[in-house]
N, C-alpha and C positions, 0 to 999 in steps of 0.2 A: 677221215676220222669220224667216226660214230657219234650221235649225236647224245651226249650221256644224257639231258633232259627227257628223252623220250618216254613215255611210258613202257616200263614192262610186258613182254610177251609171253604169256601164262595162259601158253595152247589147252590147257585141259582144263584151265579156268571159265567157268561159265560166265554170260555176261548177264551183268543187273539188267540193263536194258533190254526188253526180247520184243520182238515179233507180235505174239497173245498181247501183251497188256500196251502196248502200241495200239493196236487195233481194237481192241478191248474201249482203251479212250475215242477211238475214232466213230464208234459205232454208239458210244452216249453220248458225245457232242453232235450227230448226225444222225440219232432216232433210227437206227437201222436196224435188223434183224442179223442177228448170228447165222449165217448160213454159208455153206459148203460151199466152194470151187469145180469145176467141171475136174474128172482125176487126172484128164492132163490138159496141160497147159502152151502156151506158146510165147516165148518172148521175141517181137517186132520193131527191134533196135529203129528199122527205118520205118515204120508206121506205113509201110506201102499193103501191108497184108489187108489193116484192120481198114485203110481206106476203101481197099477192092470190096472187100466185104458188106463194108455199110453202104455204098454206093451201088449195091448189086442186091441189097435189102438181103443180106444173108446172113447178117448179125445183129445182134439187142446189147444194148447197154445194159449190164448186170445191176441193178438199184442198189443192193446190197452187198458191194464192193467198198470196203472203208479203208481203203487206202487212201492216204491226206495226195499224193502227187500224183495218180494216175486213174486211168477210166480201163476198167475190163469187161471185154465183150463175148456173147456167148455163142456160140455157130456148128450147126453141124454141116460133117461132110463126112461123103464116105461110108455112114453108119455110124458115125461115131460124135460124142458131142464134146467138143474142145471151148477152153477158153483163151484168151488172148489179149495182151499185154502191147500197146504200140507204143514206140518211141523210148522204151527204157534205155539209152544210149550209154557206155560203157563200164567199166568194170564194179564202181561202186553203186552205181544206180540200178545194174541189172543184178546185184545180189538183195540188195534191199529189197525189189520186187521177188526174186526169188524167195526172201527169204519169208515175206510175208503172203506169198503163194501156197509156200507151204505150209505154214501156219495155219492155212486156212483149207488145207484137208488133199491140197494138191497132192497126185503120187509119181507122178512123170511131168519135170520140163525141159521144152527142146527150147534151141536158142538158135533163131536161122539171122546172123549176121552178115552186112556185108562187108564184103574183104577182099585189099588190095593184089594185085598177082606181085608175089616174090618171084615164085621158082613157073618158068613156062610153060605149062605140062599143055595147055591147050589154049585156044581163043577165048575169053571170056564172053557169056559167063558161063559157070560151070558150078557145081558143089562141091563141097570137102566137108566127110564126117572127120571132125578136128580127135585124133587122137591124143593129141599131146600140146600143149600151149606156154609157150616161151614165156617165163612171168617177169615181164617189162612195167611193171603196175604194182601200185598198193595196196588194192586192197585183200588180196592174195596173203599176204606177208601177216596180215593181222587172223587169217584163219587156220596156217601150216607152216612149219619154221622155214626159214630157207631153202627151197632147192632151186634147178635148174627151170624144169617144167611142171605142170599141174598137168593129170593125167586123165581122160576119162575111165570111169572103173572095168575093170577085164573083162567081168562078166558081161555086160550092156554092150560091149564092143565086140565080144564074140556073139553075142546073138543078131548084132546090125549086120556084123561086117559082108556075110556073101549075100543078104538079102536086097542090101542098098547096092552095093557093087553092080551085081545082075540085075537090077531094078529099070523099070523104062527112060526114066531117069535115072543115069551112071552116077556115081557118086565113087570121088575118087578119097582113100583115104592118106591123111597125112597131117604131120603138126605144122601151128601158125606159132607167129609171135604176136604174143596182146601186149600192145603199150595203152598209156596215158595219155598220149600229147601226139596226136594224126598228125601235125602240121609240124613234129621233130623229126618223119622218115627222112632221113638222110641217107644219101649212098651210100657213106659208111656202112649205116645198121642197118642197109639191107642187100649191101654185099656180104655182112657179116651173116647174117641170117640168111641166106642163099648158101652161102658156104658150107652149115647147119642141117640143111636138108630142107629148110622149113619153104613149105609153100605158097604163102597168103599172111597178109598182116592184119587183125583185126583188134577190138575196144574192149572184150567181154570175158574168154574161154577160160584164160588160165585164173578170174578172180570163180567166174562158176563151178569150174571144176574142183579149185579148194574147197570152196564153200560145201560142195557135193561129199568132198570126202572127209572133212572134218564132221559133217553131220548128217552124215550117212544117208543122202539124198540120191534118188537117181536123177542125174543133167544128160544132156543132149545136147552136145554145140556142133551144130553146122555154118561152113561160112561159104556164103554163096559170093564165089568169087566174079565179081562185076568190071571191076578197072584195075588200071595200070599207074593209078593215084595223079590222075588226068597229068601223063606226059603225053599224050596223044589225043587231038580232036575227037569227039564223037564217043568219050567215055563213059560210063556208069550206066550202060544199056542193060538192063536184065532181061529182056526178052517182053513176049507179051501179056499184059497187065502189070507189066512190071515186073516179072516174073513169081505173080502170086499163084497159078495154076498150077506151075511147078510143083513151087512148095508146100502146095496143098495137096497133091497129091505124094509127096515125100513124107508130109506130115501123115498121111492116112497108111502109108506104107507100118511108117514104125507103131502107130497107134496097131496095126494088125499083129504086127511083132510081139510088141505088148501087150497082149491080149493073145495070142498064144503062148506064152510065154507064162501067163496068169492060169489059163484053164490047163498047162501041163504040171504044171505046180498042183492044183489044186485034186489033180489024177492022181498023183502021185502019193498025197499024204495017205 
């Protein structure tokens, strides 16, 4: 039975509370300067990226990051100059950084989570650009009414899809299921979710992907699938440095995408 208390959901209702004047407070209570985001971004659910990173002296702490719960770091790779979010760990904490990334001038974020093997397509680990995201979560629900899945958008998905595929790193595509509660998978719901199609269980995809398309953001959820949600010794290996080389170099992939993508646009007007 529905919880008649609840607050109304009034999707096309803007919210009093935003992003700007969040951070607006955050940058006169902390003497900061108003300044720009690198244009794309990376969210680091397991902070294994931004560790590799400062410990290989390949990133700065950005001073003028006002966000109240997190630290974002600046790094190039590849030709390209990214910023990077570690530890924002699942659905409603990586939209709030989302959503104050974008706020703050971001125009692309990827989200490289890790995630459980449902369906056995290979040994772990492996990637999956997440097309489609089972929404076992709430904060989803307060961006877009009910459905099944949250989507990433058509367009962004046909321009990844044979580049990641054919990439040095394979990148397999397919939907996960994002819950709330990692310590509720049960056989049940992931025989259920196997059944489904769905390949990988992660924390983030189906609240970002709402987020992305209630307000008209481009997202990126990759889930780098790691374990098997340790039924087996020897689990949550990602390869070596953790497997941030990977995804640095996955990340520089799409940053290229994105960036032809940009200059065929710009031919074109």
């Amino acid at each position: 039975m529905p919880n008649r208390l609840m607050p109304p959901k009034r999707y096309s209702e803007p919210s009093v509370f935003t992003p700007e004047n969040l951070l607006r407070e955050a940058r006169r209570q902390k003497s900061l300067p108003h300044q720009s985001v690198p244009e794309i971004c990376l969210l680091d659910p397991d902070g294994d990226i931004v560790r590799f990173l400062v410990s290989t002296n390949q990133a700065r702490k950005d001073p003028s990051w006002a966000c109240y719960h997190t630290d974002l770091y600046i790094f190039e790779y590849g030709g390209f100059q990214f910023g990077v979010v570690g530890c924002a760990v699942g659905a409603s904490f990586s939209v709030l950084i989302a959503e104050e990334l974008f706020a703050s001038s971001c125009q692309l974020l990827v989200s490289m989570t890790s995630a459980g093997q449902i369906t056995a397509i290979r040994n772990p680990p492996y990637f999956i650009l997440i097309d489609k995201a089972l929404r076992d979560e709430g904060t989803s629900q307060h961006y877009l009414p009910p459905s099944d899945y949250s989507n990433i958008d058509k367009d962004l998905l046909i321009r990844l899809a044979n580049s990641l595929v054919t990439s040095s790193i394979p990148v397999t595509i397919g939907a996960t299921w994002t819950t709330d509660a990692p310590f509720r998978e049960t056989e049940s719901a992931i025989n259920h979710s196997r059944n489904l199609g769905i390949l990988a269980v992660e924390m983030e995809a189906s609240a970002l992907y709402a987020f992305a398309q209630a307000k008209h953001k481009p997202v990126i959820c990759l889930a780098h699938v790691t374990n098997q949600m340790a039924s087996i010794e020897g689990d949550f290996e990602k390869g070596i440095a953790n497997g941030s080389q990977d995804v640095l170099q996955l990340l520089t992939a799409i940053a290229n995408i994105w960036n032809d993508n940009l200059n065929f646009n710009s031919k074109s007007v």
